[in-house]
C-alpha positions, 0 to 999 in steps of 0.5 A: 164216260169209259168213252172219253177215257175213264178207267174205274179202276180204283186207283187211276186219276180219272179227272181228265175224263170226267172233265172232258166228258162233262165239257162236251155234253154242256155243249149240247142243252139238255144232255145227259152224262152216263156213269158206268159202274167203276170196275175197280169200284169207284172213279177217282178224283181230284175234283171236276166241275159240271158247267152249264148245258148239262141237264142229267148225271146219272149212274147206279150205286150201292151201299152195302151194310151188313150191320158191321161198320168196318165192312160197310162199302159202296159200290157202282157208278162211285166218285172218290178222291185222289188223294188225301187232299182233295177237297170236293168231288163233284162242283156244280156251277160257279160262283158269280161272286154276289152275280147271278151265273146264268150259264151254271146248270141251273136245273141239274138232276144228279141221279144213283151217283155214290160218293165215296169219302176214303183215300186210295191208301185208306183213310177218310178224307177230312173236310172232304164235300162230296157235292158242291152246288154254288149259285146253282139254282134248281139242283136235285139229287136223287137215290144218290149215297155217300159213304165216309164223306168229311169224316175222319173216323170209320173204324167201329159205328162210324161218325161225323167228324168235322164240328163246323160242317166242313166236309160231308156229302153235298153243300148248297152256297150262295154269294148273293143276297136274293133268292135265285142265287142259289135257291131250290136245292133238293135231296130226294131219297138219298143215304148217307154213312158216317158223314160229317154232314150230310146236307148243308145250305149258307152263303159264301161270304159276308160280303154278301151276308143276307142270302144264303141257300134258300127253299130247299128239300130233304125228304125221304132220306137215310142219314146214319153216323153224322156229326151234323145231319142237315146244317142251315146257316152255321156261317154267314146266311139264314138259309131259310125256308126249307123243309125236311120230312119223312126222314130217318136220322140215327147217330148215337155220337153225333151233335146234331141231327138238324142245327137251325139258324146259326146265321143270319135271321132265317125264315121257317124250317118245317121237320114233319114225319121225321124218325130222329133216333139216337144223338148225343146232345140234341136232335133240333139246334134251333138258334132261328125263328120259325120253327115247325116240328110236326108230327116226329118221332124222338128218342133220346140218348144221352142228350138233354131234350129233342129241341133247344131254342137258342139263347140268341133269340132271346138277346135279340129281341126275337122269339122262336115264333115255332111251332110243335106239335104231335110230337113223340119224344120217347125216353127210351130208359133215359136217366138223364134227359131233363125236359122235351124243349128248352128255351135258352135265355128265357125265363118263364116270365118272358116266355109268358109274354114274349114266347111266340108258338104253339106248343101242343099235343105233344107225348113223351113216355120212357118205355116203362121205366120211371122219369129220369130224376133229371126231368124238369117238364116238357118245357125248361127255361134258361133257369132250368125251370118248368114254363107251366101251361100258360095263355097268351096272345102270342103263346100257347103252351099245353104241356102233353102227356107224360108216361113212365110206361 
């Protein structure tokens, strides 16, 4: 990188450099560009663009928490924005516009690259992405870390500040209608401070509503101080078919941890092995069908249950069709939370027979303490009422154990 120019000085507009750096190794198949640390402590940018050709980027970061949010800092191979109106760092491929852009880096590995969310003056950027990956399919990123990226709030514990999920740290499009546009987004052992987003999948227009980022991977993750953690479809397209497991969410002021189904009629979203810790309002936002939330771990804050079925579902005609199971909804002290799952839009008469799921073996316990005088029962309908344990051919719903310690 240093050798096309590239200072890394904190405060140089490196965009050139980058550029050229990139633009020469997508003309060799299968090469790597090599981030240095920064010397100043990150690369500058206005935002560059990695074409096809480019097989790796690699560097090595490092985020830096001494439990003081003020202080938190990333250091190493680090991208940062030029100015306060910078709108992506990294972009990933280009849009073919409902076509399939063959010559985009399909198969991109970005390896230990930091993203930084913050001005050269101070201050967040705000709607700022970090990532971009468009039509790009195949694309991995890897004990990669973003700091502040989207969010205009870092003073204090840090929180996402963008409730639409327009800046954060990477975001998967598509502008097509089948699967390849922009399918196989993963991020792999990742971490993530104060966010807007932190991973977020949809299409790129309604022109071309029916796709949307498809089949992708969040595993391994720690995801701190979001507004939204991981995002599927909040705008045009479904975005299904993605699983997120053995992740770590916490963000005490945030309004989701994973928002499910905005969009479009998106297929499965599998949340296994994850520690969801606090949130302000819900920890699942489920408006798609398919859910399947195994073996998690919840504790709630001040929010009225770990899962919220959309009442969408319901006007049109679908059911969750989900599945929970094993679950471990944990109080902690609440005395508020009124229930573990709630069916908006359904009454207990319609879950009965048009539920669609398992809902089973799943615990919840408030640390000691007394239920919440707030508690409806593992199941709430839209009436706020309990949906008793019932049989169908469509649903099974066996309320798991309760404990007050």
């Amino acid at each position: 990188m240093t050798t096309y120019g590239a200072r890394g000085d904190g405060h140089t507009d490196d965009t050139a450099a980058i550029q050229k750096a990139l633009t020469a190794a997508g003309a060799v198949a299968g090469s790597e560009v090599y981030f240095p640390p920064a010397p100043g402590g990150c690369y500058r940018t206005s935002g560059v663009t990695v074409p096809g050709g480019v097989a790796t980027l690699s560097g090595s970061s490092v985020l830096q928490d001494s439990n003081a949010p003020t202080v938190a800092k990333l250091t190493g191979s680090v991208l940062a924005p030029l100015t306060a109106t910078t709108a992506a760092l990294l972009t990933v491929g280009v849009s073919g516009k409902g076509s399939v852009v063959n010559t985009n880096p399909h198969g991109l590995t970005v390896d230990g690259l930091g993203f930084l969310g913050t001005a050269p003056g101070g201050g967040a950027v705000v709607g700022m992405w970090g990532a971009t990956v468009v039509d790009t399919s195949d694309v991995t990123f890897t004990n990669c870390r973003d700091l502040y990226c989207g969010s205009p709030a870092f003073s204090g514990y840090p929180q996402g500040g963008d409730p639409d999920g327009t800046g954060g740290f990477v975001r998967f499009l598509s502008s097509g209608t089948d699967n390849f546009f922009a399918v196989n987004g993963r991020v792999l052992s990742c971490s993530s401070y104060g966010a807007g987003t932190f991973v977020l999948a949809d299409g790129l227009s309604t022109t071309y509503a029916g796709g949307g980022s498809t089949d992708g991977r969040v595993t391994g993750c720690q995801i701190n101080g979001h507004n939204h953690g991981v995002q599927l479809g909040p705008a045009v397209a479904g975005a299904g078919g993605w699983s997120i497991t053995d992740c770590h969410f916490s963000s005490a002021e945030g309004s989701s941890h994973i928002a499910y189904g905005f969009a479009g009629t998106p297929w499965t979203l599998r949340v296994e092995g994850c520690y969801l810790d606090l949130i302000a309002v819900v920890h699942i936002d489920c408006r798609g069908r398919g859910l399947q939330a195994v073996g998690n771990y919840f504790r709630a804050l001040g929010g009225l249950t770990a899962v919220s079925f959309g009442s969408g579902l319901a006007t049109d005609g679908r059911d969750p069709g989900a599945l929970l199971t094993g679950n471990v909804l944990d109080l902690n002290g609440s005395t508020t939370t009124a229930c573990f799952a709630h069916f908006l839009g359904f009454t207990a008469a319609t879950m009965a027979a048009h539920g669609g799921g398992q809902y089973s073996g799943n615990l919840v316990h408030n640390h000691g303490a007394a239920m919440p005088k707030s508690w409806i029962g593992p199941f709430m309908d839209n009436a706020k009422k309990p949906v008793a344990k019932t049989a169908t051919a469509q649903l099974e719903l066996t309320p798991g154990p309760v404990l007050s310690a």
